[in-house]
LUMFI-466515 format. One line per 10 residues: their letters; for each residue x, y, z of N, C-alpha, C. Coordinates in nm, 4 decimals, decimal comma, padded with zeros to 6 digits, always signed. Layout:
N
A> X Y Z X Y Z X Y Z ~ ...
***
This chain:
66
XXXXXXXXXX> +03,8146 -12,7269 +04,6206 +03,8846 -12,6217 +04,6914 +03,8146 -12,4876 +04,6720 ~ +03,7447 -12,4747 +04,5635 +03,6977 -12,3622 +04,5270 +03,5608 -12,3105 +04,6082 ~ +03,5072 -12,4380 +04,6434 +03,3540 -12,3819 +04,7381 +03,4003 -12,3650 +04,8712 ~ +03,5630 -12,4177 +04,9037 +03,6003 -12,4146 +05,0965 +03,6144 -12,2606 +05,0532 ~ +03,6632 -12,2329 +04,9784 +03,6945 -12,1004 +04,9340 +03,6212 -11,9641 +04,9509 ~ +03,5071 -11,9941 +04,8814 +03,4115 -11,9333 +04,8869 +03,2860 -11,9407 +04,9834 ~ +03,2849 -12,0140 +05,0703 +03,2499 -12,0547 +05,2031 +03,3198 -11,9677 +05,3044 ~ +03,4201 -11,9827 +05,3001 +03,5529 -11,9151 +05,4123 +03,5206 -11,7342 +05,3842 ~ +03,5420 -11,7050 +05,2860 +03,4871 -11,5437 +05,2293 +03,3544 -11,5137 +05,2696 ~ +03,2548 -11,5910 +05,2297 +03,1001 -11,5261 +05,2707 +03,0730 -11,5746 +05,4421
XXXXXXXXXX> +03,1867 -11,6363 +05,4953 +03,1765 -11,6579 +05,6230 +03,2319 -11,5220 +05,7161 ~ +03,3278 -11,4587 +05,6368 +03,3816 -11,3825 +05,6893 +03,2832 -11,2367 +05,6561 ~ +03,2329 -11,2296 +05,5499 +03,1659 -11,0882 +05,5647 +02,9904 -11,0862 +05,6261 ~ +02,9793 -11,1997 +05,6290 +02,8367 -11,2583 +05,7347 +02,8842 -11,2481 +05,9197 ~ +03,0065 -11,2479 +05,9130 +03,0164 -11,2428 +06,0593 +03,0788 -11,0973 +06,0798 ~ +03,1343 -11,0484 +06,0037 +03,1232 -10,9140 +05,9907 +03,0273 -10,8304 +06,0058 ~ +02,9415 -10,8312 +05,9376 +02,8110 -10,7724 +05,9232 +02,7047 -10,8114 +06,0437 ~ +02,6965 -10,8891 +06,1344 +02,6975 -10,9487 +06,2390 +02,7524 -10,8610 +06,3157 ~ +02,9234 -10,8666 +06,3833 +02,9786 -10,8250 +06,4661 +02,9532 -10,6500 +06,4765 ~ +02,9188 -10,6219 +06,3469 +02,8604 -10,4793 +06,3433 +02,7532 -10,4354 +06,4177
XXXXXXXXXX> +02,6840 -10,5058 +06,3672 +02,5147 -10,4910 +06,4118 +02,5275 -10,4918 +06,5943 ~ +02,5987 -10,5930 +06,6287 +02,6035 -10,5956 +06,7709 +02,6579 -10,5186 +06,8583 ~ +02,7575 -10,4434 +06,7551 +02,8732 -10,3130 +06,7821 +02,7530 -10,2153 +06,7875 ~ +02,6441 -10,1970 +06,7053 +02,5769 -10,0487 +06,7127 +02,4791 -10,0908 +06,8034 ~ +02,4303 -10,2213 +06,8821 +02,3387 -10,2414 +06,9633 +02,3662 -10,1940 +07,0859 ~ +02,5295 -10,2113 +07,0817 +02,5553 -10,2021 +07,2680 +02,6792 -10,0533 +07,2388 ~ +02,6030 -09,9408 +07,0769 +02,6362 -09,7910 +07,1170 +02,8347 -09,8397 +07,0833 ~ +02,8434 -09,9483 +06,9947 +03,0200 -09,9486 +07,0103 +03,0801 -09,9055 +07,1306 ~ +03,0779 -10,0056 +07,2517 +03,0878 -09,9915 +07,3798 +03,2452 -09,9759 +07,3928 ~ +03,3209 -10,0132 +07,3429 +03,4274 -10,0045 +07,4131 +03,4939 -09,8552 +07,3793
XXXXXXXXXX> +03,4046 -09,7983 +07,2981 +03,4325 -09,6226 +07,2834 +03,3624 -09,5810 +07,2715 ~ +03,4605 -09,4921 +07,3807 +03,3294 -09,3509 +07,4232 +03,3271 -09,2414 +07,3491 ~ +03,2775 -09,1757 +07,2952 +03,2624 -09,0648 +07,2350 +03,1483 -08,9589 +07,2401 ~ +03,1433 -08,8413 +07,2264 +03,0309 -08,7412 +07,2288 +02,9355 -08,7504 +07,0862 ~ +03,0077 -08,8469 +06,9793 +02,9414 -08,8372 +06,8627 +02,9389 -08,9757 +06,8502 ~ +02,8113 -09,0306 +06,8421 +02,8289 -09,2153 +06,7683 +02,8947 -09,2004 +06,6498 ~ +02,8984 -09,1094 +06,5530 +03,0135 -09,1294 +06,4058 +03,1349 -09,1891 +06,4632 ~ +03,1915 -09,1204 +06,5857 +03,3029 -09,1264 +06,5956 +03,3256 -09,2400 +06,6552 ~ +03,2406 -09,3403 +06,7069 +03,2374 -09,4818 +06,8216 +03,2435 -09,5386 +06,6466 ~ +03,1509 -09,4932 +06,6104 +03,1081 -09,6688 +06,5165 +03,2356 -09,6620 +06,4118
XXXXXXXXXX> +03,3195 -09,5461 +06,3516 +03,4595 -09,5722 +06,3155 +03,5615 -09,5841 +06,4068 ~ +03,5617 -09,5765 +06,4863 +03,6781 -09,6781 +06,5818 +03,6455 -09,7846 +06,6198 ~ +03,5276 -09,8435 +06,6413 +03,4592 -09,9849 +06,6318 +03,4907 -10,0571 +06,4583 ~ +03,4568 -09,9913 +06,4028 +03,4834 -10,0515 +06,2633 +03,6261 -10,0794 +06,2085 ~ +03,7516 -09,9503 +06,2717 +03,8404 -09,9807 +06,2297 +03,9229 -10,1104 +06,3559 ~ +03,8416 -10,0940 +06,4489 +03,9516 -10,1956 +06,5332 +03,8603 -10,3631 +06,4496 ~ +03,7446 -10,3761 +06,4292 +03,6877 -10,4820 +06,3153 +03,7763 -10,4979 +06,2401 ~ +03,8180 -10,4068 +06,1199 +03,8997 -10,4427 +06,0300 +04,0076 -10,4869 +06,0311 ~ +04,0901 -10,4535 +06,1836 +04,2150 -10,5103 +06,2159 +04,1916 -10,6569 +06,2367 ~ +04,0720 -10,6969 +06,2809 +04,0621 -10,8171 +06,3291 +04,0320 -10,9146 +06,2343
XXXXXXXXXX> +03,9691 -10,8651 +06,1359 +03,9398 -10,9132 +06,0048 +04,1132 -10,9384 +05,8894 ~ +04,1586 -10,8451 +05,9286 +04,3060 -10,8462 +05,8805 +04,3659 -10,9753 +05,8936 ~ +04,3589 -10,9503 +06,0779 +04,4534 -11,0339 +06,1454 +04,4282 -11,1824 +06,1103 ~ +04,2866 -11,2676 +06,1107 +04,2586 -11,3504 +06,0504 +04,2596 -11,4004 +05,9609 ~ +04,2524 -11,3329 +05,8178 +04,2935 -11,3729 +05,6778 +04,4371 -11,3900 +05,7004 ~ +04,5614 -11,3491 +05,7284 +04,6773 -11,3539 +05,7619 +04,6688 -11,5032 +05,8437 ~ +04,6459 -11,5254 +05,8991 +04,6748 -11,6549 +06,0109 +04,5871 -11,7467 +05,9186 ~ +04,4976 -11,7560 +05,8234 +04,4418 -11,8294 +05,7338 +04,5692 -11,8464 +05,6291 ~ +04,5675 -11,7381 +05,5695 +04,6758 -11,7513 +05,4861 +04,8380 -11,8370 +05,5114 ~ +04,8596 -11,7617 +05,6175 +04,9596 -11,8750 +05,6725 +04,9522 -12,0089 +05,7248
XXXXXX> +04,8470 -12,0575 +05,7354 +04,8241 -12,1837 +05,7843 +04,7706 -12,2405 +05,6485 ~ +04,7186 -12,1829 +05,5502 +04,6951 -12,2661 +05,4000 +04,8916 -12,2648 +05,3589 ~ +04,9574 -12,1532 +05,3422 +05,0762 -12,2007 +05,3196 +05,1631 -12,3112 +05,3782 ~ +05,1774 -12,3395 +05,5321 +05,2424 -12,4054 +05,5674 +05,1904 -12,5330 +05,5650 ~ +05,0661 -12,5824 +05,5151 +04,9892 -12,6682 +05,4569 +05,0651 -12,7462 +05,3791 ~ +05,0908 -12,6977 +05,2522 +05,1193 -12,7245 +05,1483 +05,2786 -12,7326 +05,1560
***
């Protein structure tokens, strides 16, 4: 259980780090801004929601598992 574990974690900050990179390729497209600071933290924080939202639906689906 301990390597699905740790598999599932370095899966998640590898596709993170990923979804980033592709966020600053295409300028964090889905916001516009006069300053890229300001795209690549609203790109990052709508990431983190999504990153949220997934550990949660992991989490609940390992609970109702068991």
């Amino acid at each position: 259980m301990e390597k699905d574990m740790l598999r599932i974690v370095i899966s998640i900050v590898v596709n993170y780090i990923i979804l980033w990179y592709v966020g600053a390729m295409f300028n964090f497209f889905p916001f516009r801004a006069n300053d890229l600071v300001l795209s690549a933290i609203g790109f990052t924080g709508l990431m983190i929601c999504l990153v949220i939202v997934g550990c949660t639906c992991w989490i609940i689906h390992e609970i109702k598992k068991k």
